[in-house]
N, C-alpha and C positions, 0 to 999 in steps of 0.2 A: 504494500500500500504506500500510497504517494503524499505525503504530506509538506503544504505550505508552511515553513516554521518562520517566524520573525519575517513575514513577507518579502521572503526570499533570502533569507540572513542565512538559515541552514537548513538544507534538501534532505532529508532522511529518506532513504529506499531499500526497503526489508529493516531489516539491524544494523545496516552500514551506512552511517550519517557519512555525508560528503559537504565539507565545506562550499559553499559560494557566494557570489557578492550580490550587495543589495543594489538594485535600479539605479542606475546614474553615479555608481559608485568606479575607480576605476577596474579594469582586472587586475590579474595577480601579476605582481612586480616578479618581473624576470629573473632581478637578483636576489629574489628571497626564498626561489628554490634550490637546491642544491641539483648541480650537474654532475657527473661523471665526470670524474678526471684520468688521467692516462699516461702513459710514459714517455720515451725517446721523441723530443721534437725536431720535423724536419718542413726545411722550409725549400719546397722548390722553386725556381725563377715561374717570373711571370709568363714567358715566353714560350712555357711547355703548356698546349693547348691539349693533349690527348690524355687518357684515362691516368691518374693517381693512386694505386694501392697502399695499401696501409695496413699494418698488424696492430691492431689496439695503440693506434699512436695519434698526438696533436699532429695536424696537418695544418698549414697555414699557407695560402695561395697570397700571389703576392702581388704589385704591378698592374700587370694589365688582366689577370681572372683567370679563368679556364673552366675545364672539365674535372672535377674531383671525385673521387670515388673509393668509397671505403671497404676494400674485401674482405675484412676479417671480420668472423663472428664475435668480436667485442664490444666492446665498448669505445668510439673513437669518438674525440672532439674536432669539429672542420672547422676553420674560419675565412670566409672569404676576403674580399677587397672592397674595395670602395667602388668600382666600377661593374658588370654585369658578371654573375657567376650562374656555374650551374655546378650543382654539390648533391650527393647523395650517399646515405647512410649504410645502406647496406643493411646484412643481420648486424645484433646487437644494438643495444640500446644508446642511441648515439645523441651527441649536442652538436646542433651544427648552427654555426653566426654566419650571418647574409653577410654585414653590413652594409654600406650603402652600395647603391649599383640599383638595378631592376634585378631581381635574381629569383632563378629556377631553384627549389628546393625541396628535397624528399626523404624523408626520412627511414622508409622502408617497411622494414620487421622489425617488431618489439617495440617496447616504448621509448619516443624520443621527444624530444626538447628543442624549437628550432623557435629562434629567433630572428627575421628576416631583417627588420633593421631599416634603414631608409631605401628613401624607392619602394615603384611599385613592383613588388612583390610575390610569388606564387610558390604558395607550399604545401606540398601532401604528407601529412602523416606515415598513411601505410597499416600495417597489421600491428596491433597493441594501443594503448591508451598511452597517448602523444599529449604534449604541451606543444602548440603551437602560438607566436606571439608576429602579429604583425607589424607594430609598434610603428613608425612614419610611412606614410604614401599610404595609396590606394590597393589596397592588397587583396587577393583572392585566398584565401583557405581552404582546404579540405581536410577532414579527420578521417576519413573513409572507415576500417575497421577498428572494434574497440569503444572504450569511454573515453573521449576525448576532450580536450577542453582548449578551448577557439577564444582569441582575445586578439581583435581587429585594430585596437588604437586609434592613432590620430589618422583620417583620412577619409572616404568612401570606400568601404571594405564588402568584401562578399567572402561570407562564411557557412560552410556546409559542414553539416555532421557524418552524415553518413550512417552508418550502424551503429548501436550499442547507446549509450544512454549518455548523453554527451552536451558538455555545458558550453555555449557561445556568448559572448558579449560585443558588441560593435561598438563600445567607447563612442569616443567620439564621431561624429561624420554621420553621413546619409547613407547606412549600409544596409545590407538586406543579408538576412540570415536563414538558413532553411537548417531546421535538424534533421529532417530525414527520418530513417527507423527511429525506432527507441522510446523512451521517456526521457526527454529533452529538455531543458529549461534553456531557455532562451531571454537575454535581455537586451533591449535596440541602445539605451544609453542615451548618450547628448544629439541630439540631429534629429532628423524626418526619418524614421528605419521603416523598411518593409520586412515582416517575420513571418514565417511561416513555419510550424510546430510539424508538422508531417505526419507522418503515422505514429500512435502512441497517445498516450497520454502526458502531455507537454506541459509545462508552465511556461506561458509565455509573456512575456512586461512589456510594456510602450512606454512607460511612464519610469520614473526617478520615485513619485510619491512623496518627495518633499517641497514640490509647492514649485519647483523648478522650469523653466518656461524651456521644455525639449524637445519640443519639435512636434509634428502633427502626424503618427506614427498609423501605419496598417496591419494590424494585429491579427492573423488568421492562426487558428487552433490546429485545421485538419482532422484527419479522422481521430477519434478515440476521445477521452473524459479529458478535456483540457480546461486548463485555467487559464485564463484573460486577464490579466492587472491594465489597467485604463487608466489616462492620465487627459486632460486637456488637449481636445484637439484629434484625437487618437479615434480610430474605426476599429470596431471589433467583429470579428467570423468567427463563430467558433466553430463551423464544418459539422462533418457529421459526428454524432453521439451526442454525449448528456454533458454537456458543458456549464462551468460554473464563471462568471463576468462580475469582475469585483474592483467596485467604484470608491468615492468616499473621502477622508477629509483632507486629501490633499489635492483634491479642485480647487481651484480658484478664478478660473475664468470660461467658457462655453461647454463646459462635460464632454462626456464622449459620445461617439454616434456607436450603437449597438444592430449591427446591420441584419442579424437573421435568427435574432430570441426565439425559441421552440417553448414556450408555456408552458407547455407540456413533459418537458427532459430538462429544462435547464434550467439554472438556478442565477438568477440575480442577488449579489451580495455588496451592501453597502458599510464599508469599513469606519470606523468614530474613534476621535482618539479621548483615550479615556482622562487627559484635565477636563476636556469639555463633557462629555458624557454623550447617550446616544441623542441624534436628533430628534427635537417635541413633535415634528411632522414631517410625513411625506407626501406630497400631492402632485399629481398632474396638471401640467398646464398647456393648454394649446399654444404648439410651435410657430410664434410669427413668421416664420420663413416659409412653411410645410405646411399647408390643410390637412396633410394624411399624416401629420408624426403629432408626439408630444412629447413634451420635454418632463422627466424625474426632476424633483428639487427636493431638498433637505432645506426646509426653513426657505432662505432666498438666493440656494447657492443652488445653479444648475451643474448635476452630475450625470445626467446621459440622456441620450433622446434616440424613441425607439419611433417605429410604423407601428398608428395608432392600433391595431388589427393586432399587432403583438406583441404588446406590452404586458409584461406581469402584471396581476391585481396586486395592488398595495399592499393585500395581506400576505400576498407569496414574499415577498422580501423580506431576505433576513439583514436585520443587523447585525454588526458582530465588531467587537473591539478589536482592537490591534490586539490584544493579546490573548483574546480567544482564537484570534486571525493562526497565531503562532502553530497551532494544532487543527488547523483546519486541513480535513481530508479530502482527497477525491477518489 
């Protein structure tokens, strides 16, 4: 079972809590994981463009870039150059540094650790549960096999999960993030994101939830029991199955637009932070922009606006505190 804790602060699935970050918060700093380190370091000239092997050793490309490639079943760290590289991991559980350049990177088999670095960027995982870090430029991501976990940085980033239950974040910029298989959690960050939760039961965020003005995001669920966190501005899908769409006090200007509420399967939930306590009313008001919609308010704060035809009755909505929120299941 999937549960929402600290509104995204920590993902618990089965007995195995897995750390993650909350909406708008950054990802995980590069240097506060530990990498694999390794022995004998050799530095070849820049001028050697064709294939690099290597036995569990630092590789360091130099100059003008190349082709690197790691053959041994170890553990090797690569680092590229400043100008375009293309690096791959091989078996073993490898770290390999872009830095700047546009660069190809792959991390293979097992679990790896790739930080792309400036420039627009391309990195695939591979087989095992990979740390991938886009950090500047515009970068593409893949996690493909495994739990993987996708942190886009500063730029317009595109991040895919692939298999296995894999956490993405798009930081900054106007990125769009698909999980793919799995049970997913997904958060778009600072910018206009477009998310898509995929098969699975997904947590997927648009919003920061601290009042943070980030952008006008398109939230789709996809198939399976997903969760929608809404922020200002934000559209939410929650696709097919029994989906749960949860709004509440960290509105502060137009709500969200709630595109294809089922009344009947899915559950609208209105979050309150508990200094203020839960809100005295909820009522409908007709959409001055929309003959066919209306707009949810809490008191005089508009927090979503459905088609009139499918709107929960006021009595279906639950409210729930931020810290009943913490153990909210799907």
């Amino acid at each position: 079972m999937l549960f929402l804790a600290g509104l995204m602060g920590m993902m618990i699935v089965g007995s195995v809590a897995v750390l993650s970050i909350a909406p708008g918060e950054e990802g995980p700093d590069p240097d506060d994981i530990d990498a694999p380190t390794s022995a004998d370091e050799a530095q070849p000239t820049g001028s050697d463009h064709g294939l690099l092997e290597a036995a569990a050793q630092q590789l360091v490309l130099t100059d003008e870039g190349g082709i690197m490639t790691a053959g041994s079943p170890d553990a090797d760290a690569l680092t590229g150059t400043d100008v375009t590289d293309h690096i791959s991991g091989g078996d073993g559980s490898d770290t390999i540094l872009g830095g700047a350049g546009e660069d190809s990177l792959a991390g293979e088999d097992d679990a790896d650790r790739i930080e792309a670095g400036s420039g627009n960027d391309t990195a695939h995982g591979g087989a095992g549960d990979d740390l991938l870090f886009g950090e500047e430029g515009d970068d593409s991501l893949f996690g493909h096999d495994g739990s993987d976990t996708l942190s886009g940085g500063d730029g317009a980033d595109t991040l895919e999960g692939g298999l296995g239950d894999d956490w993405l974040s798009g930081d900054e910029g106007a990125d769009a993030l698909h999980g793919r298989e799995g049970n997913d959690t997904l958060s778009g960050g600072l910018g206009s994101d477009t998310l898509f939760g995929g098969d699975g039961d997904d947590l997927v965020s648009g919003t920061s939830m601290r009042g943070i003005d980030d952008g006008s995001d398109f939230v789709n669920g996809g198939a399976g029991q997903d969760v929608l966190v809404l922020g200002d501005g934000d559209t939410g899908h929650g696709g097919d199955g029994a989906d749960s769409f949860l709004t509440g006090y960290w509105m502060q200007a137009g709500g969200s637009e709630i595109a294809d509420f089922d009344s009947t399967a899915d559950r609208m939930i209105v979050v309150y932070d508990e200094a203020d306590g839960p809100p005295d009313d909820l009522t409908y008001t007709a959409d001055p922009d929309d003959d066919g919609s209306v707009l949810l308010r809490a008191e005089d704060q508009v927090l979503a606006r459905f088609a009139a035809a499918s709107a929960p009755p006021l009595g279906d909505i639950i409210l729930m505190s931020a810290s009943e929120a913490e153990s909210f299941a799907i």
